[in-house]
C-alpha positions as CSV (number, residue, x, y, z in Angstrom):
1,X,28.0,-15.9,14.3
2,X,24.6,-17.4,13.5
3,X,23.6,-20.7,13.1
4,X,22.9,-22.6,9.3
5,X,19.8,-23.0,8.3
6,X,19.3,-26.1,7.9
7,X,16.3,-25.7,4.9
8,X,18.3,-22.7,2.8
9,X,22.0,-23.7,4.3
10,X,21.9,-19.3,4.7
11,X,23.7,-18.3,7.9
12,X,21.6,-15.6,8.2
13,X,19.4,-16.4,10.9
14,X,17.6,-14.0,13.6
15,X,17.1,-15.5,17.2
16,X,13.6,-14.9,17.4
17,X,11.5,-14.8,20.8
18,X,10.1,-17.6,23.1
19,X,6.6,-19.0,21.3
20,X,5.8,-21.6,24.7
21,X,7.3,-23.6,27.7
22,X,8.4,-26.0,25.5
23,X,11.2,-22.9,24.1
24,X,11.3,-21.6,27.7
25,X,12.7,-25.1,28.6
26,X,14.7,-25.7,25.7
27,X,17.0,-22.5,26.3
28,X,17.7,-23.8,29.7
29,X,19.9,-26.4,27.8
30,X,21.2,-24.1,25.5
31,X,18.8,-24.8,22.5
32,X,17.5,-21.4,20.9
33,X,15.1,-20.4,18.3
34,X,15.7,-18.8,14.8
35,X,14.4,-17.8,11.9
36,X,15.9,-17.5,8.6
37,X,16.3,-14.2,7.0
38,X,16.7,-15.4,3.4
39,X,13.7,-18.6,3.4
40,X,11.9,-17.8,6.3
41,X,12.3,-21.1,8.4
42,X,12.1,-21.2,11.9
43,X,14.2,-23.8,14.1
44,X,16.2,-24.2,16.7
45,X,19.8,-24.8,17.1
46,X,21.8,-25.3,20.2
47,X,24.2,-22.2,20.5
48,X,27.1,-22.2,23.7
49,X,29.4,-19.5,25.1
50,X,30.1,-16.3,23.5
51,X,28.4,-17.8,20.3
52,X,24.7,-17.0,21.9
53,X,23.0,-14.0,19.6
54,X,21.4,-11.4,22.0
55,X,17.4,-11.4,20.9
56,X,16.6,-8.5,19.0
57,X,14.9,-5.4,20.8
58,X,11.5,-5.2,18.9
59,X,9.3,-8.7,18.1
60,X,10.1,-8.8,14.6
61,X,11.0,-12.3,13.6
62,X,12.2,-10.5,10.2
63,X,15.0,-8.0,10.6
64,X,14.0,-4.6,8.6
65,X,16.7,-3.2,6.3
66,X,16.5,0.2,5.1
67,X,16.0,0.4,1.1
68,X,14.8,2.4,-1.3
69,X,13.1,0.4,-3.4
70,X,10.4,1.3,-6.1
71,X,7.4,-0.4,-5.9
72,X,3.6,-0.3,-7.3
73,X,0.6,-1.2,-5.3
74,X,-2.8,-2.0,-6.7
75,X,-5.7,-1.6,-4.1
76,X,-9.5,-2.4,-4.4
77,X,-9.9,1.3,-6.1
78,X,-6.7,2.6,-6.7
79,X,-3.0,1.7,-8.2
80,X,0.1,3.7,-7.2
81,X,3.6,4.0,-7.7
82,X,5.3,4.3,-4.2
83,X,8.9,3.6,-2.5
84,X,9.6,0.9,0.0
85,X,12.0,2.5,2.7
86,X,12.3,-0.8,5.1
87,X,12.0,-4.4,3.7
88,X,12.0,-8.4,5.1
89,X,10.7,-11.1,4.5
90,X,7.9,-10.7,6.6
91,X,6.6,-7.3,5.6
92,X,7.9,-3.5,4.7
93,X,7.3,-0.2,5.2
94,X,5.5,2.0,1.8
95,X,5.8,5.3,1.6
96,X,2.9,6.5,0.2
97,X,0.3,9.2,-0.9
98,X,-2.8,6.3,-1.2
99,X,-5.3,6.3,0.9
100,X,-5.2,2.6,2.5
101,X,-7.2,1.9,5.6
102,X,-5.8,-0.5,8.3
103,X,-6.8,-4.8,7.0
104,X,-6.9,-3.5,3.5
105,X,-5.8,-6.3,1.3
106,X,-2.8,-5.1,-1.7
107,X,-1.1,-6.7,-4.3
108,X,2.6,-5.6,-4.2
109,X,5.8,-5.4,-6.6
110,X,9.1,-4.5,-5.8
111,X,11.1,-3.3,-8.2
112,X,15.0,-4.1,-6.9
113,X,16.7,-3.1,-10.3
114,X,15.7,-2.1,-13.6
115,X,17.2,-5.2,-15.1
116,X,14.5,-7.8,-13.5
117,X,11.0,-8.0,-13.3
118,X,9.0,-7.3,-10.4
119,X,9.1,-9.3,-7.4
120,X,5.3,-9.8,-6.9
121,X,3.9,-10.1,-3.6
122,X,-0.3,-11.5,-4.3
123,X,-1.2,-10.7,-1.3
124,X,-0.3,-7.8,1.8
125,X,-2.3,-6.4,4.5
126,X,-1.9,-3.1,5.7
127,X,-1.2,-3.5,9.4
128,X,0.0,-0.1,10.4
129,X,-1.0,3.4,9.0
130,X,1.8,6.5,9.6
131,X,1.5,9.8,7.8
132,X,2.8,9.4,4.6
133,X,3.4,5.7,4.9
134,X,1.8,2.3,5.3
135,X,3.1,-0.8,6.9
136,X,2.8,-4.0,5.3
137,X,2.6,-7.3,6.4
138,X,3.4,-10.0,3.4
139,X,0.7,-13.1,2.9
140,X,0.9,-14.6,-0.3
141,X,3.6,-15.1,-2.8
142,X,2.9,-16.7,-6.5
143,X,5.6,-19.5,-7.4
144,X,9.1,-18.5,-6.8
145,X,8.8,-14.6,-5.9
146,X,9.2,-15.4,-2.1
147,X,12.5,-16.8,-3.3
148,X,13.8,-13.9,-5.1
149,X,12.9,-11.8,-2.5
150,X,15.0,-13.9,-0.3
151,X,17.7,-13.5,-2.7
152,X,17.5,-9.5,-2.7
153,X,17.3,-9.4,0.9
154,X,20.4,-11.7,1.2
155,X,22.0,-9.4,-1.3
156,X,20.9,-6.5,1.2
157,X,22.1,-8.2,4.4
158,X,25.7,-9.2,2.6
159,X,26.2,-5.2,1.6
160,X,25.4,-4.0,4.8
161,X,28.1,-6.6,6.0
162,X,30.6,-5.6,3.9
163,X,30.0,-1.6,4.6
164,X,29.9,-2.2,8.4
165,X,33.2,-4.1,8.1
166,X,34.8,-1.5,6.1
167,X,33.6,1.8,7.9
């Protein structure tokens, strides 16, 4: 069980690691860090017993949820249509055929379903470069797309919920 957020009210939240000694302390009285999986807001909540979330294996503060997701990206020189195979809040993973060099700056959208527009990302930065794929890193949103993609991930997390819980 995770704690509320207490700017979204989501009870998706990821215990997220240690930024300083004022964290280091606070888990010594039971007071943890999150962040929220659907807004984005990071606080802390005091968590006791069993109820203690184990911190996740890689640094992520966003957890990465596998998708398939259609997406276009438009570059300094090129535009593409491409497929998102990991998303968050914080970033995804493209595959892709562009060539993209590591700091390039992109404009993103994600297409979640043919019956909505694109959820437009203004700004990402390519921080990792695989064959065939591109990691991005999410900077600027315009108005309320950060909040629809909150929504979709939300929609993502509660599936996987369901599925794990039935299988």
């Amino acid at each position: 069980m995770h704690p509320e957020c207490p700017h979204c009210h989501s009870d998706i939240a990821r215990r997220i690691r240690l930024s300083g000694p004022v964290e280091r302390l606070s888990n010594f009285f039971s007071v943890y860090t999150f962040r929220c999986q659907v807004c984005g807001y990071r606080f802390r909540c005091r968590v006791t017993g069993a109820a203690i979330p184990a911190l996740p294996a890689d640094k992520r503060q966003f957890e990465r949820l596998p998708t398939h997701v259609p997406a276009t990206i438009v570059g300094a020189h090129e535009r593409s249509e491409d497929i998102i195979t990991d998303l968050s809040l914080g970033g995804c993973t493209l595959r892709t055929s562009s060539a993209l060099g590591r700091g390039a700056f992109v404009h993103l959208g994600l297409y979640p379903s043919a019956h909505e527009p694109a959820i437009l990302i203004e700004t990402a930065m390519v921080r990792s470069i695989r064959p065939q794929a591109v990691g991005l890193e999410f900077l600027e949103f315009e108005g309320r797309q950060k909040q629809r993609l909150g929504q979709f991930i939300k929609a993502l997390l509660l599936t996987r919920q369901t599925v794990n819980a039935l299988g």
